[in-house]
BAFI-3210 file (N, C-alpha, C; in Angstrom, 3 decimals, decimal comma, padded with zeros to 6 digits):
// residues 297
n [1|2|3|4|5|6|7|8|9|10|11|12|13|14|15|16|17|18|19|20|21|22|23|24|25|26|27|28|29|30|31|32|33|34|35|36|37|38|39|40|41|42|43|44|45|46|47|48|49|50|51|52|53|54|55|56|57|58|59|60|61|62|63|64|65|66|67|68|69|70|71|72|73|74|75|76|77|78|79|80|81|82|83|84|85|86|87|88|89|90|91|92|93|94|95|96|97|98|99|100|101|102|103|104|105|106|107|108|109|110|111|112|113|114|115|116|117|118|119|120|121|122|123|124|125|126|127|128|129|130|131|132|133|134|135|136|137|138|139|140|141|142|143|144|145|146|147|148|149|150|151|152|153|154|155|156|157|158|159|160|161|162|163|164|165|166|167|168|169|170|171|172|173|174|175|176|177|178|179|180|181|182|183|184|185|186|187|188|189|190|191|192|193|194|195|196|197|198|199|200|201|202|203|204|205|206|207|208|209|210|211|212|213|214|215|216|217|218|219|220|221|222|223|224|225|226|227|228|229|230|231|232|233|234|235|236|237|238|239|240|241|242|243|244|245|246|247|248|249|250|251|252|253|254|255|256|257|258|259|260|261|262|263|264|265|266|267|268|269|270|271|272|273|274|275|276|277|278|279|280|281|282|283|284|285|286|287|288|289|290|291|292|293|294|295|296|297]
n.u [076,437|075,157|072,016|070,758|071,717|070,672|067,949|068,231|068,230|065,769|064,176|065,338|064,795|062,200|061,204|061,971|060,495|058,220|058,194|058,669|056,200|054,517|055,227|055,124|052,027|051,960|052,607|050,921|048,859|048,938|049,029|046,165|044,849|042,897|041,409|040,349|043,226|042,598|040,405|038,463|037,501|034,164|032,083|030,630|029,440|031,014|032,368|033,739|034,501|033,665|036,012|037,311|039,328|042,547|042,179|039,508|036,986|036,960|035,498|037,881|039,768|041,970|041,122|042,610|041,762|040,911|040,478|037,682|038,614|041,070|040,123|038,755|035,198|034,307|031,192|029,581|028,371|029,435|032,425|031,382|029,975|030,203|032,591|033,181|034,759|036,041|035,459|036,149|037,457|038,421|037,832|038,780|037,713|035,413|033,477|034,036|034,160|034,501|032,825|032,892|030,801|028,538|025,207|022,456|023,690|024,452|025,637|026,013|028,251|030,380|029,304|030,564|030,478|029,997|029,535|027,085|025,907|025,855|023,389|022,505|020,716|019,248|019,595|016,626|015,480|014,861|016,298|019,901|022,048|025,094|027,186|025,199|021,866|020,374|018,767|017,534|015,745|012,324|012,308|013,990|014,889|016,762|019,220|021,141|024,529|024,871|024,350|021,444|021,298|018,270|015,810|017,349|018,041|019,329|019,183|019,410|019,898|018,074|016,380|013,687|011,621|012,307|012,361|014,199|014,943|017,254|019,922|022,729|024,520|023,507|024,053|025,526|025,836|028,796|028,013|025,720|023,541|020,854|019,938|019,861|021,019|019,339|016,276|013,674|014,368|014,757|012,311|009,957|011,169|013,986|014,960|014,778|016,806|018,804|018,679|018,884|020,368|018,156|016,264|015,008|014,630|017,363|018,645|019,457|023,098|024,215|026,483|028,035|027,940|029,958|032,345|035,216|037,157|037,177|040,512|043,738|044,062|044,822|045,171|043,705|045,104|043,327|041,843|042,611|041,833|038,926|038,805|039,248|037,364|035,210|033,973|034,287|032,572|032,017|034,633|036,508|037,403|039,394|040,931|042,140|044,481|046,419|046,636|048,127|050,272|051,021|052,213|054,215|056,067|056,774|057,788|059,941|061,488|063,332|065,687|066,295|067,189|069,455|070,984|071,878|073,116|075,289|076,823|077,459|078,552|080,805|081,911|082,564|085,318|086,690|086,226|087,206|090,024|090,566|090,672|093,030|094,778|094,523|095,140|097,905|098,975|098,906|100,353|102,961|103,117|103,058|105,755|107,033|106,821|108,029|111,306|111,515|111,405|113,333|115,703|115,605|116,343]
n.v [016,767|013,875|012,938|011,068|010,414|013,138|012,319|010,385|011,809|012,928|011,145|010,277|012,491|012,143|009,709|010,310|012,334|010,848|009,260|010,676|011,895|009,470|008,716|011,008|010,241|007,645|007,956|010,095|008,074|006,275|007,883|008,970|007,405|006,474|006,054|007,506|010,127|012,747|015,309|017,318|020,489|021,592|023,328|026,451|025,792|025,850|027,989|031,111|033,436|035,757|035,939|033,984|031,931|031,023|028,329|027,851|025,897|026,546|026,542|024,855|023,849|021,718|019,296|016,719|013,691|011,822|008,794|007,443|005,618|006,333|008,910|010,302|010,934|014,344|016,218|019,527|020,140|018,480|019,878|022,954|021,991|022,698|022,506|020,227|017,001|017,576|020,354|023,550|022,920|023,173|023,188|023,844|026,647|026,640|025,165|021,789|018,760|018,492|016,215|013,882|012,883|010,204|010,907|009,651|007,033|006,753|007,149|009,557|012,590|013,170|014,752|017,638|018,459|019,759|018,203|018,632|017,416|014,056|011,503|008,519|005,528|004,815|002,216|002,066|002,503|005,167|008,389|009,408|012,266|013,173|015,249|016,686|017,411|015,676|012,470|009,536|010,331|011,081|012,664|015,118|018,073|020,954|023,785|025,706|027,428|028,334|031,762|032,855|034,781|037,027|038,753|041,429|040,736|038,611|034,897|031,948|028,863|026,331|023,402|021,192|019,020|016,790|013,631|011,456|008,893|007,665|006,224|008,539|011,065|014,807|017,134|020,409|022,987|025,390|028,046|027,610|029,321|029,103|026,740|023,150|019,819|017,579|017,228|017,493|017,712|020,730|023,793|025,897|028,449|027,943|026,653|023,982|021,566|019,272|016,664|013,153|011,907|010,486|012,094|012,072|012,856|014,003|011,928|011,062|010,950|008,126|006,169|004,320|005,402|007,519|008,908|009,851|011,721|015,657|016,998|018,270|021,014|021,793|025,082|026,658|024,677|023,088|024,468|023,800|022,360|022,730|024,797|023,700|021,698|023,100|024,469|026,138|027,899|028,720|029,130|031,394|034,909|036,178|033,662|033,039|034,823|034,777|031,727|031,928|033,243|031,881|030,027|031,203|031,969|028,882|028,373|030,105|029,221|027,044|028,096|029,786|028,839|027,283|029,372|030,520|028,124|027,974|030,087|029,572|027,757|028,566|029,810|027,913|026,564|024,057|024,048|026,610|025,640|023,085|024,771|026,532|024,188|023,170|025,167|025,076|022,375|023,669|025,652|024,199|022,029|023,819|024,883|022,964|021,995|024,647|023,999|021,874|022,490|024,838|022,764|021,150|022,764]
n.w [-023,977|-025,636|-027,566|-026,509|-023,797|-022,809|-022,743|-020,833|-018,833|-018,622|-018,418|-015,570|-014,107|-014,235|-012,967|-010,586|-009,519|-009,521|-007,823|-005,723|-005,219|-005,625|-002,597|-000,585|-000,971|000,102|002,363|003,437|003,491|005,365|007,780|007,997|007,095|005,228|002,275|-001,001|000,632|000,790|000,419|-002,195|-001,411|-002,209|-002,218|-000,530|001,976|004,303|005,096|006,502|006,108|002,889|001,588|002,086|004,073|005,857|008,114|008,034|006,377|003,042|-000,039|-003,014|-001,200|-000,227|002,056|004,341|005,250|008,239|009,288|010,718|012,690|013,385|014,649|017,409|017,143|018,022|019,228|019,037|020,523|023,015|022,753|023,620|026,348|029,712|031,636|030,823|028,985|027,005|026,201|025,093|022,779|019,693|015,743|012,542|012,780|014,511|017,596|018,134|015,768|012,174|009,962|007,191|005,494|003,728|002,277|004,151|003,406|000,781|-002,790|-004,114|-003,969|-001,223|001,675|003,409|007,036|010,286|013,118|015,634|017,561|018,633|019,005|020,645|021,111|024,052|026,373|027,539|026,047|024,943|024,388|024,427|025,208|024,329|026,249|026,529|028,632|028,343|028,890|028,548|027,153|025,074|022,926|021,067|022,308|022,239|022,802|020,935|021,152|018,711|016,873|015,289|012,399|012,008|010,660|011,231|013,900|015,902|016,993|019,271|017,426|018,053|018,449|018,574|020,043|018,276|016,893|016,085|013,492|013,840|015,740|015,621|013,923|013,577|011,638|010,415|008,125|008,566|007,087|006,810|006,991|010,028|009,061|009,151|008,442|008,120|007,796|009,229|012,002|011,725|011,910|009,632|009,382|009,305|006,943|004,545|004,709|003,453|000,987|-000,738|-003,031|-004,269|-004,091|-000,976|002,069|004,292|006,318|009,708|010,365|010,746|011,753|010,192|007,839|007,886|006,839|007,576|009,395|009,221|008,759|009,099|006,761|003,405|001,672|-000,770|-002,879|-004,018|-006,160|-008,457|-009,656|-009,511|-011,268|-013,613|-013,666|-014,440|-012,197|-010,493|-009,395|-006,847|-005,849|-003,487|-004,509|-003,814|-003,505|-006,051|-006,772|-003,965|-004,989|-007,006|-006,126|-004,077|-006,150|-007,500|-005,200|-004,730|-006,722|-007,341|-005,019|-005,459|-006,873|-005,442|-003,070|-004,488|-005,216|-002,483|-001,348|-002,808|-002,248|000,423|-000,193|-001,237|000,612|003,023|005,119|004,330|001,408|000,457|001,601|-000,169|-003,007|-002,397|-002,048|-005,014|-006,355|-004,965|-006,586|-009,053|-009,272|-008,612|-010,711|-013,137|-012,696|-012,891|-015,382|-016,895|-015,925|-016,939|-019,717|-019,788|-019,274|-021,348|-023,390]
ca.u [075,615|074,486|070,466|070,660|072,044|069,643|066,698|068,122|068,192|064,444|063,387|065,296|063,479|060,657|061,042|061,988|059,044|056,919|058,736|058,824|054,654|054,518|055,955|054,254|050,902|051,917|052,664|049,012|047,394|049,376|048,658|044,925|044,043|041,784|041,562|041,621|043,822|041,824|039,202|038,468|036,036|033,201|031,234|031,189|028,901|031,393|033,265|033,326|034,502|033,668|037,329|038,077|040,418|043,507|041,965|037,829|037,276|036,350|036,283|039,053|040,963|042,133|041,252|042,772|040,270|040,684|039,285|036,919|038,770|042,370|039,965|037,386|034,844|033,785|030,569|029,728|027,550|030,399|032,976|030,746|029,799|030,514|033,227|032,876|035,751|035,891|035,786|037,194|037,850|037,867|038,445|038,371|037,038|034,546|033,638|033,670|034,826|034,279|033,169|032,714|029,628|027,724|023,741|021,774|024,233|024,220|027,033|026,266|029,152|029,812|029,276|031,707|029,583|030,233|028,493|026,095|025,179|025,664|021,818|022,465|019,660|019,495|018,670|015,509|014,468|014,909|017,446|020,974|022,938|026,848|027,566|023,911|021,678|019,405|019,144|016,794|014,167|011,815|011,762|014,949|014,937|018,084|019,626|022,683|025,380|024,763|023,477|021,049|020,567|016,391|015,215|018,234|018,725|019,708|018,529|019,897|019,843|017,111|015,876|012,247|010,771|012,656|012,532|015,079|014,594|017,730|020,959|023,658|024,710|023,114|024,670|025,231|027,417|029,052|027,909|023,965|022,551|020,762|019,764|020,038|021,477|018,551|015,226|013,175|015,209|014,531|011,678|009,952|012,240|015,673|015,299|014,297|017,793|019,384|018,380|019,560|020,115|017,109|015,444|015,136|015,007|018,866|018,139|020,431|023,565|025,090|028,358|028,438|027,666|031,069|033,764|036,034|036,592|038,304|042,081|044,581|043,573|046,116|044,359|043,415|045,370|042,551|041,019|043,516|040,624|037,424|039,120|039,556|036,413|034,485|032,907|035,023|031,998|031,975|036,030|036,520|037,520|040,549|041,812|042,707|045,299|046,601|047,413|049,233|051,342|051,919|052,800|055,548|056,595|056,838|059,269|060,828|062,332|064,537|066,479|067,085|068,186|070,671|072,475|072,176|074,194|076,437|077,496|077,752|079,775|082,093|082,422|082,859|086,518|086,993|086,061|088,689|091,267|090,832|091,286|094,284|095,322|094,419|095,940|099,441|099,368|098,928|101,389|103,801|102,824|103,694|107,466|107,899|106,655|109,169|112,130|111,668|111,644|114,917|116,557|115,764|117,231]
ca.v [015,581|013,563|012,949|009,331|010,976|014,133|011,593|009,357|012,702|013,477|009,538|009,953|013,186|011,898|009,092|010,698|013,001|010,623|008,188|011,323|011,520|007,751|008,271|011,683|009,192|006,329|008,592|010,542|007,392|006,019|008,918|009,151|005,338|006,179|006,336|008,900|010,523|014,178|015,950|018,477|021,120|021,769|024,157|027,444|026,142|025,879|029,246|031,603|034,727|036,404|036,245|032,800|032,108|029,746|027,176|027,388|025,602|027,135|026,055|025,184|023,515|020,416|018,798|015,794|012,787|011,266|007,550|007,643|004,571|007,272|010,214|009,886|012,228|015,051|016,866|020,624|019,933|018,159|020,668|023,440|021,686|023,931|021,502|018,882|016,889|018,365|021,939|024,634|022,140|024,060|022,457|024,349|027,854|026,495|023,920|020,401|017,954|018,007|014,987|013,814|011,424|010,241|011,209|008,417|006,182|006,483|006,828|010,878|013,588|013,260|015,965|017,870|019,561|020,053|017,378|019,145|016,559|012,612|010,916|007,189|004,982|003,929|000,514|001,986|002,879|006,586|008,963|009,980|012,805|013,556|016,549|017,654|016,741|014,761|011,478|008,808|011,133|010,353|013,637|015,678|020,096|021,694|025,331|025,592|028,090|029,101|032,689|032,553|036,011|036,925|040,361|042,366|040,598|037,188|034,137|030,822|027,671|025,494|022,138|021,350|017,808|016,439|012,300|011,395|007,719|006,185|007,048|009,002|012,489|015,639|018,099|021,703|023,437|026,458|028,715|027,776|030,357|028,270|025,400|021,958|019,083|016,876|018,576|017,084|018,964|022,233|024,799|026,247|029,437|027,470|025,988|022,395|020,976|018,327|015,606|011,988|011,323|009,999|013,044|011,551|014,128|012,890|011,041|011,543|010,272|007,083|005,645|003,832|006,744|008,479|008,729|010,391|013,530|016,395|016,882|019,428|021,968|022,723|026,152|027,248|023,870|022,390|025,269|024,166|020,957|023,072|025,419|022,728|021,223|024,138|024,216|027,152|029,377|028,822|029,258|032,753|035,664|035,917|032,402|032,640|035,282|033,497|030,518|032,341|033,550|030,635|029,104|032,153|031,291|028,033|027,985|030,127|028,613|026,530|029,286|030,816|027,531|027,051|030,564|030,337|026,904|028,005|030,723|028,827|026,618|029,098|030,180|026,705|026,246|022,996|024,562|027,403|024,658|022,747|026,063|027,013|023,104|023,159|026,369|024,944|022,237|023,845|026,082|023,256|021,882|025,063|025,041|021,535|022,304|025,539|023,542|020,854|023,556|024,952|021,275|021,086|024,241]
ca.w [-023,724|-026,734|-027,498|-025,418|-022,365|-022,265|-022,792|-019,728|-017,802|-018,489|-017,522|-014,439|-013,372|-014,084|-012,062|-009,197|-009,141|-009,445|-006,742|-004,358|-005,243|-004,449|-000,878|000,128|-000,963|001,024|004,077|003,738|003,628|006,434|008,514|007,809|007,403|004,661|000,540|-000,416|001,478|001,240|-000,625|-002,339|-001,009|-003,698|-002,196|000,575|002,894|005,608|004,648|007,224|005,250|001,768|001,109|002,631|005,392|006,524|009,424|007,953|005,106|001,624|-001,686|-003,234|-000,526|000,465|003,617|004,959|005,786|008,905|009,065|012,389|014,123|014,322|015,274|017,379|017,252|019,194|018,760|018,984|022,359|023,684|023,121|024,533|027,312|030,437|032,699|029,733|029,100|025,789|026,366|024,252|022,014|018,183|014,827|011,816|013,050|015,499|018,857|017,569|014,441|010,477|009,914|006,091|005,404|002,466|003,019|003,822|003,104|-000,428|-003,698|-004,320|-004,002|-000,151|002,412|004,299|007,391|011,591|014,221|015,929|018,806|018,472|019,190|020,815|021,635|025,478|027,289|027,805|024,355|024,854|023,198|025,055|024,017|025,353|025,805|027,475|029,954|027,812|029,575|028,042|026,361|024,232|021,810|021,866|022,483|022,629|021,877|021,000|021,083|017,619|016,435|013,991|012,116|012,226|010,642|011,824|015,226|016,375|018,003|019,371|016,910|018,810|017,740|019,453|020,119|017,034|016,694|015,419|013,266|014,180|016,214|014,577|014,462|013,468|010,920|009,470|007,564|009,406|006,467|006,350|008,482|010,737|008,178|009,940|006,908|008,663|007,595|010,443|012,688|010,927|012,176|008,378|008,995|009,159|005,913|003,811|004,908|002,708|000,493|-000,884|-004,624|-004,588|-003,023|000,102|003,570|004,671|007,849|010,999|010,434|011,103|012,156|009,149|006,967|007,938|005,629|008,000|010,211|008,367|009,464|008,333|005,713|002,398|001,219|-002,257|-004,243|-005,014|-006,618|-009,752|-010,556|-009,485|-012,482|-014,665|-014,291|-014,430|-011,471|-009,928|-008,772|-005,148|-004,794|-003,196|-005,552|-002,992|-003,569|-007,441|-005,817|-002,574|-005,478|-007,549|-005,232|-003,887|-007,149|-007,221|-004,193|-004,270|-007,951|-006,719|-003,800|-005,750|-007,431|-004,360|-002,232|-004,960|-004,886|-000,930|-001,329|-003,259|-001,413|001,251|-000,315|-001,511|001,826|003,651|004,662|003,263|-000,179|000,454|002,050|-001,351|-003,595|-002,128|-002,502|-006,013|-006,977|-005,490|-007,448|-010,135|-009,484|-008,930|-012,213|-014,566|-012,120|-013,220|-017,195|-017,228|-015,781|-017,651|-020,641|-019,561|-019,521|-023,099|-024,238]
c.u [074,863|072,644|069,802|070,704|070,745|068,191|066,582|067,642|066,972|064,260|063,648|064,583|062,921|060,517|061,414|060,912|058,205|057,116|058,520|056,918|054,485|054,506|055,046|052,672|050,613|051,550|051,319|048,340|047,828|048,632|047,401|044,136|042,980|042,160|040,639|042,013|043,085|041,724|039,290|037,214|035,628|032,539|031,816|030,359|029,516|031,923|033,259|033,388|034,318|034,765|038,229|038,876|041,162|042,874|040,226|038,358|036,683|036,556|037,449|040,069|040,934|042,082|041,751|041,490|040,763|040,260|038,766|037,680|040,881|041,661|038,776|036,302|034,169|032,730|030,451|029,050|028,693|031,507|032,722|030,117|030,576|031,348|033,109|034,328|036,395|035,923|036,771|038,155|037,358|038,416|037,524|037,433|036,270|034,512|032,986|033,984|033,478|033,777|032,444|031,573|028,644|025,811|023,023|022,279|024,552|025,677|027,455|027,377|028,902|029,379|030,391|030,884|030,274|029,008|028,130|026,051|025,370|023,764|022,719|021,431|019,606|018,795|017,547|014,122|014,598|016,110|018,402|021,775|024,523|026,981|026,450|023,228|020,714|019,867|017,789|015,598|013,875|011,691|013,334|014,857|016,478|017,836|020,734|023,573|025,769|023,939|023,221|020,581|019,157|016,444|016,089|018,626|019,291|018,832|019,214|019,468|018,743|016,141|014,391|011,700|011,036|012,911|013,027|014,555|015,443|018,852|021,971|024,030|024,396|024,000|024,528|026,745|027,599|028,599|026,305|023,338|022,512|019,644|020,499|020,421|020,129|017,287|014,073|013,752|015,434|013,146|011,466|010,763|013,914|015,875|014,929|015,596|017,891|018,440|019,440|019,542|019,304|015,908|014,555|015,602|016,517|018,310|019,869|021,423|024,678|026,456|029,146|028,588|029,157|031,947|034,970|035,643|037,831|039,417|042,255|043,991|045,054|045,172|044,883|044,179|044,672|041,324|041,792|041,921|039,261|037,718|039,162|038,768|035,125|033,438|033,888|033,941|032,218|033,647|035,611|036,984|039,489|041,657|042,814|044,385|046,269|047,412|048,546|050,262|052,266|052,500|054,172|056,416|057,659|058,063|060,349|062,048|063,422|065,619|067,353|067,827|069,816|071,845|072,667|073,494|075,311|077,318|077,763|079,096|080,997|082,703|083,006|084,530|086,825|087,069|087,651|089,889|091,640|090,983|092,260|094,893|095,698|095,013|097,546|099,637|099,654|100,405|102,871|104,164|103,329|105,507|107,655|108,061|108,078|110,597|112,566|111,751|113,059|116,100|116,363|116,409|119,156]
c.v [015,212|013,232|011,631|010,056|011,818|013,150|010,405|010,216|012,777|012,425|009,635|010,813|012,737|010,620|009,541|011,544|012,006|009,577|009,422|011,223|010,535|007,726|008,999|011,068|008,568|006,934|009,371|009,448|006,464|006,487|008,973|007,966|005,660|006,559|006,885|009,381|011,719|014,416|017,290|019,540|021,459|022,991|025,326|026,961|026,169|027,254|030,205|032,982|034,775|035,966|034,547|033,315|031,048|029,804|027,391|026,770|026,247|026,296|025,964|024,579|022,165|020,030|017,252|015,024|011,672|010,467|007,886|006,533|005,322|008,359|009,868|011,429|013,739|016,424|018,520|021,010|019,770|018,985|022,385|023,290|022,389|022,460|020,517|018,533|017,429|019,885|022,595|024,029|022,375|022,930|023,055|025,912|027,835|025,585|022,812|019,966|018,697|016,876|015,206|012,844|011,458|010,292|009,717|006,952|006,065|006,815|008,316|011,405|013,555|014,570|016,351|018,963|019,451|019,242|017,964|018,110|014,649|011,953|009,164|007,087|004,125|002,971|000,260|002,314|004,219|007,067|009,668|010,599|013,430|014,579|017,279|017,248|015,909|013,582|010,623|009,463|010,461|011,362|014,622|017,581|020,148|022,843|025,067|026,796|028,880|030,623|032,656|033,955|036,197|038,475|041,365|042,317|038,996|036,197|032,855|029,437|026,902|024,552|021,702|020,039|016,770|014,510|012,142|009,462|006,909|007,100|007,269|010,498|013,266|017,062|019,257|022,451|024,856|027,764|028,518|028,344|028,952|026,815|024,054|021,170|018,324|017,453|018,176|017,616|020,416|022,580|025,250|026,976|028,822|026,960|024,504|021,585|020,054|017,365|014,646|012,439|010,927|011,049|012,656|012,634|012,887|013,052|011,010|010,744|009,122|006,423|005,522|004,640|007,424|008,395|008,537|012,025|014,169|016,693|018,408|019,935|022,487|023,722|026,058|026,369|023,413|023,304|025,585|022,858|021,411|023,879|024,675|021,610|021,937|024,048|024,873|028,643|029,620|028,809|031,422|033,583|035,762|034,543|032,502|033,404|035,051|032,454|031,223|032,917|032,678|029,968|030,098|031,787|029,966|027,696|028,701|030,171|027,858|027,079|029,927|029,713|027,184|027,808|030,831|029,172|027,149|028,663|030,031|027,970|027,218|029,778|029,469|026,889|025,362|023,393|025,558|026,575|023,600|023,596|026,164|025,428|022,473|023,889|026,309|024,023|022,563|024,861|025,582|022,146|022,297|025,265|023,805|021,610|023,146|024,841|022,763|021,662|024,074|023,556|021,616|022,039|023,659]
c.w [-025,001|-026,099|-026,461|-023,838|-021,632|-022,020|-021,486|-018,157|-017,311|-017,410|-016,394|-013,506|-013,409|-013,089|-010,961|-008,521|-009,013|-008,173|-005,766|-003,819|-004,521|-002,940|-000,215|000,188|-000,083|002,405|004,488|004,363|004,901|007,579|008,929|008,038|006,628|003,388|000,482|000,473|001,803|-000,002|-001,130|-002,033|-002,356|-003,986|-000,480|001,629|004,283|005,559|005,568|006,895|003,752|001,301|001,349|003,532|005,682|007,905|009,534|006,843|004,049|000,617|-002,459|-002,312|-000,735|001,833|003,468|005,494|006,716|009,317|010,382|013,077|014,366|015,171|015,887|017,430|018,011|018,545|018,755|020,274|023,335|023,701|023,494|026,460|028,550|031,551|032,054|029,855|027,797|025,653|026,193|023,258|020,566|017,013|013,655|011,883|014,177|016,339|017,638|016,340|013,383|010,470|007,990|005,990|004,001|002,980|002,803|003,153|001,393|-001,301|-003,989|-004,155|-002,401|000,335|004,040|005,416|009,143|012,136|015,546|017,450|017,908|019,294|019,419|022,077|023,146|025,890|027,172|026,955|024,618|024,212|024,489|024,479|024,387|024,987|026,389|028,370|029,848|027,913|029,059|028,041|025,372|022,694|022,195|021,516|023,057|022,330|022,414|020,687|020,010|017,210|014,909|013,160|011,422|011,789|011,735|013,243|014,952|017,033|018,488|018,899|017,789|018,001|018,946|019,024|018,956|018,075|016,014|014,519|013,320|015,078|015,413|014,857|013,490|012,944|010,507|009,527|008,069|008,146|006,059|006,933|009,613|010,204|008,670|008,577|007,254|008,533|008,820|011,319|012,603|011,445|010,270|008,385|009,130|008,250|005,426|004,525|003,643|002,219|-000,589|-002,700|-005,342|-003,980|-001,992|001,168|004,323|005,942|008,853|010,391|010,820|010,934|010,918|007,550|007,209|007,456|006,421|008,862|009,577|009,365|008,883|006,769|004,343|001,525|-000,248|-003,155|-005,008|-005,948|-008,154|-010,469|-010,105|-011,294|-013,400|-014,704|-014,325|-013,426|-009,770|-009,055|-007,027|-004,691|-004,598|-004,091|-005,089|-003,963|-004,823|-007,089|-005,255|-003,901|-006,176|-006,975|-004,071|-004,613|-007,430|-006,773|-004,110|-006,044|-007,612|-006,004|-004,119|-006,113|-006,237|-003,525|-003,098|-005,032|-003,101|-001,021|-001,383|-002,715|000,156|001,435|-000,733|-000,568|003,193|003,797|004,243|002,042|-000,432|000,479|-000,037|-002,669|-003,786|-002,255|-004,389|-007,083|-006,688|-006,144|-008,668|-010,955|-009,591|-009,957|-013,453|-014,252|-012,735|-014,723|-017,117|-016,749|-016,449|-019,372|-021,002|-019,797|-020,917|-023,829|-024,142]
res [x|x|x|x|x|x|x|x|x|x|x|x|x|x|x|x|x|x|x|x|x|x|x|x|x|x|x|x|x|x|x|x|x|x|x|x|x|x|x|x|x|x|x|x|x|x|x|x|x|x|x|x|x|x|x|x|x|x|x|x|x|x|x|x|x|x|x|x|x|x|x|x|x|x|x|x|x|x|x|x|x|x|x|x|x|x|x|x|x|x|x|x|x|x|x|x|x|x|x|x|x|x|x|x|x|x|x|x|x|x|x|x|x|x|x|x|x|x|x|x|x|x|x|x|x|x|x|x|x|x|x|x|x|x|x|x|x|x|x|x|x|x|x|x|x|x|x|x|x|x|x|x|x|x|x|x|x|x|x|x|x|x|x|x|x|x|x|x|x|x|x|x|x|x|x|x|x|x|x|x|x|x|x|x|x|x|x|x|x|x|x|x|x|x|x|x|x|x|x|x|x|x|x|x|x|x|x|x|x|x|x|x|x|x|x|x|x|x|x|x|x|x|x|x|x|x|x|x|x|x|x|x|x|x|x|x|x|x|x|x|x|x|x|x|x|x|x|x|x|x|x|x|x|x|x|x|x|x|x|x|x|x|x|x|x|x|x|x|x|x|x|x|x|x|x|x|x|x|x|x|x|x|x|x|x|x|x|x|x|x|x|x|x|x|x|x|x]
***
């Protein structure tokens, strides 16, 4: 193959990779109904092990982002709820959606955390919450299903007389003890919770605030651009691991599909049938040369 040829070869790989890219793109964002298609986790606060785990999220992954009008969402009340319609309803390690939302509406680095309870405002000016038995209150108390570890015991998550300032839903990341994202909703021992860009206490949040609810999980890829923008502390020690062994893996696979094939193909009868077709012409070929040899003599 002259230097033209090999150089048409490259171009056409390369366009085909990048045409196959293109498609798996299109079909994410199809799928999802939102740009981007999925994120990259930043940080551990959802993490549920030291080591990470396939179906929590950790650092380092990719989640899928779900626009809210394919998924709708379901809180962590609501799939607790005892005879709910929701019940036993997990996503991502625990009861109830991911959802993604920027704090307070704002431009910051979003946040990827678990909805806690939805807050909507009723007829009567009071607060309604699905999923419990809070029915147009004016201050909302729960406990929730969470253990919160206290000086070598436990206790149950519990929110107490909290006013909320608008309707929306109520966040925390499965890895903050029992740190609410909403700091008004926080007790002093559960933590400051979250703030805006503008250090601003992030305020409950709203519909419009939601990016998306996290989807499907692809573990430890995106822990190639936390590495490469230095900002790799929070992947697991695990993960670096896990990738490389998937990157093994995953080259691979071609090597081996191709000597599978082949054998395959040298085992196909058609392949044989044309062999043995090939080998009598040929042999009827060298009878016609040597005869035609003999004539001449």
């Amino acid at each position: 193959m002259n230097a033209m040829g090999e150089a048409w070869s490259w171009i056409r790989e390369a366009l085909l990779a990048g045409g196959l890219i293109a498609v798996l793109i299109s079909v994410l964002v199809l799928m999802t109904g939102s740009w981007p298609p999925m994120v990259v986790i930043e940080s551990n606060s959802m993490q549920h092990d030291e080591n990470g785990e396939v179906g929590s999220i950790d650092a380092g992954d990719l989640v899928l982002v779900m626009t809210p009008e394919r998924k709708d969402i379901i809180t962590f009340v609501e799939a607790t709820e005892s005879g709910g319609d929701f019940e036993g309803y997990e996503s991502h390690g625990m009861p109830g959606d991911v959802i993604i939302y920027q704090k307070n509406g704002g431009s910051d680095t979003p946040v990827i955390h678990r909805a806690l309870l939805e807050v909507l405002e009723n007829t009567s000016g009071g607060w309604d919450v699905p999923g419990t038995t809070l029915r147009n209150v004016s201050s909302i108390s729960w406990t929730f299903d969470i253990l919160c570890p206290y000086h070598g015991g436990a206790y149950n998550l519990r929110i107490e007389d909290w006013n909320p300032v608008h309707a929306g839903y109520l966040t925390k990341g499965d890895n903050n003890d029992c740190m609410i994202d909403q700091p008004d909703a926080n007790t002093l021992s559960q933590g400051p919770g979250l703030s805006d860009e503008h250090g601003n206490p992030v305020q409950t949040t709203k519909g419009e605030w939601v990016m998306g609810v996290a989807g499907a999980e692809i573990p430890w890829v995106g822990s190639i651009k936390l590495g490469l923008s230095d900002n790799s502390q929070s992947v697991p020690d695990a993960t670096w691991s896990k990738l490389i062994m998937t990157a093994i893996v995953l080259l691979a696979i071609p090597a081996v599909w191709e000597r599978v094939a082949d054998r395959v193909m040298k085992t196909a009868p058609e392949i044989a049938q044309a062999e043995r077709e090939e080998a009598q012409a040929s042999q009827l070929l060298s009878d016609d040369n040597q005869e035609q040899a003999h004539e001449e003599e």
